[in-house]
Residue frames as a rotation matrix with the C-alpha (Angstrom) as fourth column:
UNK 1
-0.149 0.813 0.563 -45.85
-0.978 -0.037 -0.206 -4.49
-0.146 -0.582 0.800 -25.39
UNK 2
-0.956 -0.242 -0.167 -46.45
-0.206 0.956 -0.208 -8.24
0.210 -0.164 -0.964 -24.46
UNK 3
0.063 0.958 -0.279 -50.24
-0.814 0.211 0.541 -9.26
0.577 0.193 0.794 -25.38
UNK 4
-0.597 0.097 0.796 -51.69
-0.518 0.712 -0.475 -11.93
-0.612 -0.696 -0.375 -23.21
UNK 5
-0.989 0.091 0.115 -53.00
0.146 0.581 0.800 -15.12
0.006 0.809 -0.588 -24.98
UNK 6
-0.135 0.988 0.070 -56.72
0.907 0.151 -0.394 -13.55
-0.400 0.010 -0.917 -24.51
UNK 7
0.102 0.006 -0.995 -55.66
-0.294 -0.955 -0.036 -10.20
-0.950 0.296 -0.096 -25.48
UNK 8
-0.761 -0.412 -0.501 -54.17
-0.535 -0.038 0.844 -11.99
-0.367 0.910 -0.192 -28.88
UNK 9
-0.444 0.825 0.350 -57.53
0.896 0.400 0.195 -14.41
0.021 0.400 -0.916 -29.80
UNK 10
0.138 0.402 -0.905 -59.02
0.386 -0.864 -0.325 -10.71
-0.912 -0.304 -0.274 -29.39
UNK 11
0.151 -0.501 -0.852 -57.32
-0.518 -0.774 0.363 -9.05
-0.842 0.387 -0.377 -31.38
UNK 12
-0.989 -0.088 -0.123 -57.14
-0.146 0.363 0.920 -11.85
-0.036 0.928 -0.372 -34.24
UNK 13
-0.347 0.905 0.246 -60.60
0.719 0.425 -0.550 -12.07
-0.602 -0.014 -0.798 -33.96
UNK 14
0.657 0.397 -0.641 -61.16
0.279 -0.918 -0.283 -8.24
-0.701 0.008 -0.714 -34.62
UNK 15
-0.495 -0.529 -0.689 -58.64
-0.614 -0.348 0.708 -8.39
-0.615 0.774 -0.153 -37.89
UNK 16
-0.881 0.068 0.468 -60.22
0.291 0.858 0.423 -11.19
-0.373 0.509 -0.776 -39.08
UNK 17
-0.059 0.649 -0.759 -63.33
0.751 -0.472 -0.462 -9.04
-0.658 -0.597 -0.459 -38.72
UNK 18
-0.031 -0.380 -0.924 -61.73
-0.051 -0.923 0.382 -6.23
-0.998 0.059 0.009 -40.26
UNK 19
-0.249 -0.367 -0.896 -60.01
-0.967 0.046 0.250 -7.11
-0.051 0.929 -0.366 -43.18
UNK 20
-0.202 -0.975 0.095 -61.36
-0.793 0.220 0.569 -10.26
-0.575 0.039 -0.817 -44.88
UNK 21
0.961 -0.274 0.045 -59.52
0.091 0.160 -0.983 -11.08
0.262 0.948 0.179 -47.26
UNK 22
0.130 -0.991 0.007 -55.37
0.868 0.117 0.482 -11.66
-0.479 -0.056 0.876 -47.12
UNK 23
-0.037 -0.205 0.978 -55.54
0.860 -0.504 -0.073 -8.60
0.508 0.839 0.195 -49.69
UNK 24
0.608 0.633 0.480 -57.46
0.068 -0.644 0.762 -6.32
0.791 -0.430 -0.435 -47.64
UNK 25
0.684 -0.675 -0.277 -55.05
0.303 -0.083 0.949 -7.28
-0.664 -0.733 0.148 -44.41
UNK 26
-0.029 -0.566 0.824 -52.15
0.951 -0.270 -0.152 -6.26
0.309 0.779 0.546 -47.14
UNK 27
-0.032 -0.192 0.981 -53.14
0.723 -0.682 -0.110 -3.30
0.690 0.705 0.161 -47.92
UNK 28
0.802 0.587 -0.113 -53.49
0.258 -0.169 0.951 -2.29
0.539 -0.792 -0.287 -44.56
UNK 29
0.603 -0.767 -0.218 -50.55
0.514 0.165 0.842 -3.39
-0.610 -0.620 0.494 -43.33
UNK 30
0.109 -0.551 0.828 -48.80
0.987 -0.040 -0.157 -1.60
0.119 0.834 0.539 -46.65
UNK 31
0.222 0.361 0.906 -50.57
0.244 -0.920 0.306 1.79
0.944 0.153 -0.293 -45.85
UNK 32
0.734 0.163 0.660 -50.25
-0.439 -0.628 0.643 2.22
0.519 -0.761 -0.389 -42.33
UNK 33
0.689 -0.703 0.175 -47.06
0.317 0.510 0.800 -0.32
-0.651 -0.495 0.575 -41.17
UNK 34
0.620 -0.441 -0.649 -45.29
-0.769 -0.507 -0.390 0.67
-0.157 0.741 -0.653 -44.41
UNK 35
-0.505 -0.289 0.813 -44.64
-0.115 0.956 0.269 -3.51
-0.855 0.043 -0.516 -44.49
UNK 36
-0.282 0.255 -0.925 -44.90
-0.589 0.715 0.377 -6.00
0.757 0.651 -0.051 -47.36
UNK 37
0.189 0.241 0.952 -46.82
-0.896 0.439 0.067 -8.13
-0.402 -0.866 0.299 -45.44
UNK 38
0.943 0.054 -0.329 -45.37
-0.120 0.976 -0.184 -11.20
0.311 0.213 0.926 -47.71
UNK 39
-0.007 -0.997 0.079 -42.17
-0.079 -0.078 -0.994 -10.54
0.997 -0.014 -0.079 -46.20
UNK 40
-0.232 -0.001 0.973 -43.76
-0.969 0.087 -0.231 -11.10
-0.084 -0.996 -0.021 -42.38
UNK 41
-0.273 0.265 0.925 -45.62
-0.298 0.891 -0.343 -14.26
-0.915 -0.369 -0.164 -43.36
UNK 42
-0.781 0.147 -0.607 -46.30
-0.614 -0.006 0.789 -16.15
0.112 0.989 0.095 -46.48
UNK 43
-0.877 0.308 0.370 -49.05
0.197 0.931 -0.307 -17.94
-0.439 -0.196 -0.877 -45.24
UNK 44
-0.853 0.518 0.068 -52.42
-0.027 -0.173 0.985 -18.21
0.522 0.838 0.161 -47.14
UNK 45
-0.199 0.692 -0.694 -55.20
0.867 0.454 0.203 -18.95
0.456 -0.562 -0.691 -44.33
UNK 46
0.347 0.118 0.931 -56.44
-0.074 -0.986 0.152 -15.60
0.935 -0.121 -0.333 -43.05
UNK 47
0.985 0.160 0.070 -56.19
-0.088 0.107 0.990 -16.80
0.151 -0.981 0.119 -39.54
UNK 48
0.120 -0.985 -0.121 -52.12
0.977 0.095 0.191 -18.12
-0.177 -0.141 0.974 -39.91
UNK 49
0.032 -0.498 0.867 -51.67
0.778 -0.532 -0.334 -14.82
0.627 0.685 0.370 -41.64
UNK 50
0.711 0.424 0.560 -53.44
0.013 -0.805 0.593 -12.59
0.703 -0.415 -0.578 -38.89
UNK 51
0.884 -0.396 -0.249 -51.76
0.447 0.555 0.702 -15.08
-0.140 -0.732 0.667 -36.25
UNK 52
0.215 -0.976 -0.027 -48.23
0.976 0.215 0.023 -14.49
-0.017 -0.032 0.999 -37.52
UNK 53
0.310 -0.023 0.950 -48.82
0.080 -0.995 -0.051 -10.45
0.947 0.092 -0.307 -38.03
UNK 54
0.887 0.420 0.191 -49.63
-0.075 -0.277 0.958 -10.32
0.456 -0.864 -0.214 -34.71
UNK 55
0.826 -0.488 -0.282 -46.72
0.560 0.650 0.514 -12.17
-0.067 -0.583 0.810 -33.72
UNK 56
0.078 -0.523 0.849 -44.51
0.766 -0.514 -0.387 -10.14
0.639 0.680 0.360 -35.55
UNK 57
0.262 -0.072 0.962 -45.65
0.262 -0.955 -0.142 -6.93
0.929 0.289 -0.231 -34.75
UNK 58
0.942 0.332 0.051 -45.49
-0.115 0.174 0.978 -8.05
0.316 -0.927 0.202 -31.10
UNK 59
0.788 -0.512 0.343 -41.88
0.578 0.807 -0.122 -9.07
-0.214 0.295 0.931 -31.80
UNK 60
-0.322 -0.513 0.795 -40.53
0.738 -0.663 -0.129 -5.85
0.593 0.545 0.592 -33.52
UNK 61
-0.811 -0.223 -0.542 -42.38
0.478 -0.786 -0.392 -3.33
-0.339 -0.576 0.744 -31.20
UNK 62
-0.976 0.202 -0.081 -44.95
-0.143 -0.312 0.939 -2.89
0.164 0.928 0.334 -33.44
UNK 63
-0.646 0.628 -0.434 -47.92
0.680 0.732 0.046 -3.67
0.347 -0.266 -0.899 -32.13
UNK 64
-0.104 0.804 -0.586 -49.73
0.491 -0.471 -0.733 -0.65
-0.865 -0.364 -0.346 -31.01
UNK 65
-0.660 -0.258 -0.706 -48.80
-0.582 -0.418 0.697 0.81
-0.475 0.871 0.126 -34.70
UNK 66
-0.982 0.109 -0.154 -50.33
0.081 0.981 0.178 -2.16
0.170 0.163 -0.972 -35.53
UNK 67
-0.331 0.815 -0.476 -54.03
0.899 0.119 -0.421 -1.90
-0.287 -0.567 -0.772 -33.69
UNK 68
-0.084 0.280 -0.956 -53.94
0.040 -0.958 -0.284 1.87
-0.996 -0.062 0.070 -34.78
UNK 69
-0.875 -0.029 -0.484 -53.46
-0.432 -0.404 0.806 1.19
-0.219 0.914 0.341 -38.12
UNK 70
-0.891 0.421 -0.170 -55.88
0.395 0.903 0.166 -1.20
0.224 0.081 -0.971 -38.36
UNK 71
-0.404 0.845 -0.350 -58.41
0.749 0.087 -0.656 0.95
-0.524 -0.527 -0.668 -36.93
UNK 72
-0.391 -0.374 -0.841 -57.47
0.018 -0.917 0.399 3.52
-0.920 0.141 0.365 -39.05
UNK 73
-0.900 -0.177 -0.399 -58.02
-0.405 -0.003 0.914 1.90
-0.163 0.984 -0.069 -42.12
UNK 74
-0.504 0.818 -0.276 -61.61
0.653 0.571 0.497 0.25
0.565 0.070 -0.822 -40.74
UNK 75
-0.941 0.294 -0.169 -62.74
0.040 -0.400 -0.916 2.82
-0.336 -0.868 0.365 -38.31
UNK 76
-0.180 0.965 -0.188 -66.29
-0.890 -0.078 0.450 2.50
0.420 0.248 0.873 -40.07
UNK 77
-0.145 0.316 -0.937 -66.32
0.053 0.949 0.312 -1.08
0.988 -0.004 -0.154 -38.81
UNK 78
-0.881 -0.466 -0.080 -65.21
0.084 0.011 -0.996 -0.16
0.465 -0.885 0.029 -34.76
C-alpha cells in the first residue's frame, strides 16, 4: 500500500500521539511488528523515528500491520 504525503503527516501525527516516547514506539513495534525497531532506524527525534517507521513499513509491505498494531497497543487513545 502506497500512502499519500497527507495520508503519511496523518499518520505520523497519530504515532506521535500515540506513543510518546521512542520507548513506547519500541515496544509497540516489538509486540505487534515482531521488529527491533533499532534495526529500522537509529534515529533519536520521535518525529525522524516515526518518519522512517513509516517509511519502512511502507517499503516492506508492512504498513497496514503497522496502523493495526499501533491501534492495538493504544486503542484507549483512538
Amino acid at each position: 500500500m502506497k500512502l499519500t504525503g497527507p495520508q503519511i503527516e496523518a499518520l505520523e501525527a497519530a504515532l506521535m500521539d500515540a506513543f510518546r516516547s521512542r520507548g513506547g514506539l519500541a515496544r509497540m513495534v516489538r509486540i505487534h511488528l515482531e521488529r527491533n525497531l533499532n534495526e529500522i532506524t537509529e534515529g533519536s527525534d520521535l518525529s525522524e523515528v516515526t518518519f522512517s517507521l513509516i517509511d519502512w513499513a511502507e517499503r516492506t509491505g508492512l504498513i497496514g500491520e503497522l496502523i493495526e498494531g499501533a491501534y492495538r497497543a493504544n486503542s484507549d487513545n483512538a
